[in-house]
C-alpha positions as CSV (number, residue, x, y, z in Angstrom):
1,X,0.0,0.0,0.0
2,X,1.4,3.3,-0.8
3,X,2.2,5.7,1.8
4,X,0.3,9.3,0.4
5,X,3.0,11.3,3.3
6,X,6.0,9.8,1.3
7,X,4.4,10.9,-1.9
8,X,5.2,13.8,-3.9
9,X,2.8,16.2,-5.2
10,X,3.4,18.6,-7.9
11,X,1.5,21.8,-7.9
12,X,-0.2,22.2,-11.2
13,X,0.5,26.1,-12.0
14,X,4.5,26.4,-10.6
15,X,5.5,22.5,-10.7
16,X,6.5,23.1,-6.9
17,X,6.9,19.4,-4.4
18,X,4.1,19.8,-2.7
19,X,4.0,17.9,0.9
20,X,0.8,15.5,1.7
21,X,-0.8,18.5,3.6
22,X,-0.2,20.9,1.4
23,X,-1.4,19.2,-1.6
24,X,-5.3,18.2,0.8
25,X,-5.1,22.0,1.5
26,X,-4.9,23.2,-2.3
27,X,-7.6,21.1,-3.4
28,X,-10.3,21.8,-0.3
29,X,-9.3,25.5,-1.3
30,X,-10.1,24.8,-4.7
31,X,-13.8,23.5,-3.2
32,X,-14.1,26.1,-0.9
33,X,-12.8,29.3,-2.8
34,X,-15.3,29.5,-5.3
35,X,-18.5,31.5,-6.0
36,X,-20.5,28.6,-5.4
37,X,-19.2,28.2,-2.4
38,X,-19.7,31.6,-1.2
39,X,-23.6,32.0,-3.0
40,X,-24.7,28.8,-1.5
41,X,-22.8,29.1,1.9
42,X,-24.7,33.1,2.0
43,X,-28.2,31.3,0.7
44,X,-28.5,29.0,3.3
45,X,-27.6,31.7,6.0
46,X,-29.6,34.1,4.5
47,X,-32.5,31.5,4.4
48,X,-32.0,30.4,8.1
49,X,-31.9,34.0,9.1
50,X,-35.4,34.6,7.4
51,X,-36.9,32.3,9.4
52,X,-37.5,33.3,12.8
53,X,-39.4,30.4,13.7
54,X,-35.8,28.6,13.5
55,X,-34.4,30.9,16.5
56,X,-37.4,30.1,19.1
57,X,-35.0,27.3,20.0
58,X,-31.9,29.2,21.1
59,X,-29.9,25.8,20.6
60,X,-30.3,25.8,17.1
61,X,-29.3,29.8,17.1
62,X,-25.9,28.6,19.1
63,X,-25.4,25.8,17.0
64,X,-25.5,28.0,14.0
65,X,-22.9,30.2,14.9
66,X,-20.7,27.9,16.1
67,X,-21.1,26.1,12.9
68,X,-20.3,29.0,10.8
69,X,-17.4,30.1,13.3
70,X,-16.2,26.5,13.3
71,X,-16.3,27.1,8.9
72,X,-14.5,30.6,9.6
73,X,-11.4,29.3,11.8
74,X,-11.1,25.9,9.3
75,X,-11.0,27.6,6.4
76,X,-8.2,30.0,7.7
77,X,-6.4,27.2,9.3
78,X,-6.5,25.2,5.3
79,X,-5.4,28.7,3.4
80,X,-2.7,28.8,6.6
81,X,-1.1,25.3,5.7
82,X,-0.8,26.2,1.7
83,X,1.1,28.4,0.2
84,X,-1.4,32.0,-0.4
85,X,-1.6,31.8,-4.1
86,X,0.3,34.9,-5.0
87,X,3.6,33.6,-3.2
88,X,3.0,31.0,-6.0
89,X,3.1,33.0,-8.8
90,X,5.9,35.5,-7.3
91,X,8.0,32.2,-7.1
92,X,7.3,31.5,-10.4
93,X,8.9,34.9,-11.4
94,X,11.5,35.1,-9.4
95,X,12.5,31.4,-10.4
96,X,12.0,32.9,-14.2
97,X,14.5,35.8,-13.4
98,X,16.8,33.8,-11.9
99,X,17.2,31.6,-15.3
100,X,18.0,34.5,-17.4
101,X,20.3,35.8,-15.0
102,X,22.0,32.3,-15.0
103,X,22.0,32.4,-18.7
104,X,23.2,35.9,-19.0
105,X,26.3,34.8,-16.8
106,X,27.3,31.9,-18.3
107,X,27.3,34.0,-21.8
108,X,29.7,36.7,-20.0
109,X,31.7,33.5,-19.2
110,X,31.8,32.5,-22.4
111,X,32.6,36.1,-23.7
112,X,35.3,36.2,-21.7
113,X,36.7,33.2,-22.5
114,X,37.0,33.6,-26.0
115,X,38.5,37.0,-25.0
116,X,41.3,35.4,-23.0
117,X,41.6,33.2,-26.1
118,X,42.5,35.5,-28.5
């Protein structure tokens, strides 16, 4: 049987090693950071809101907000264990930059070589 901690992800957009957590975090925030997500998470508040008959148990009023402050701390602890998704594409550059720099000095090596040659 594999072992899915010993595995290694690739992130799709920078081709970063992802680790096991990582990887689980990237994909719920691909579930959870979506317009459906938000419209469905609102409509369902904004329906249990409009019904006041819902609140005459003041259980179901407490268990409602800790539900949706439970959601609130767990999807900040998932976008906490991933990389925020502009640190990806800023390591993406920087990577970038650093290749033409490395190619820019190994052609001013080579330059200079053939101008110690001659």
């Amino acid at each position: 049987m594999l072992n899915p901690f010993k595995k290694k992800y690739i992130h799709e957009a920078t081709g970063d090693v992802l680790t096991f957590s990582e990887q689980v975090s990237w994909k719920i925030q691909g579930i959870i950071r979506n317009w459906f997500f938000v419209i469905l998470w609102t409509g369902v508040t904004f329906v249990w809101w409009a019904q006041p008959t819902w609140f005459t148990d003041t259980h179901a009023y407490i268990k409602w907000m800790n539900l949706a402050s439970w959601l609130a701390v767990t999807v900040e602890l998932i976008i906490g264990i991933a990389m925020i998704g502009q640190t990806k594409r800023d390591a993406m550059i920087i990577r970038h930059i650093l290749k033409l720099e490395k190619q820019e000095i190994d052609h001013l090596q080579d330059i200079m070589e053939q101008q110690l040659h001659d």
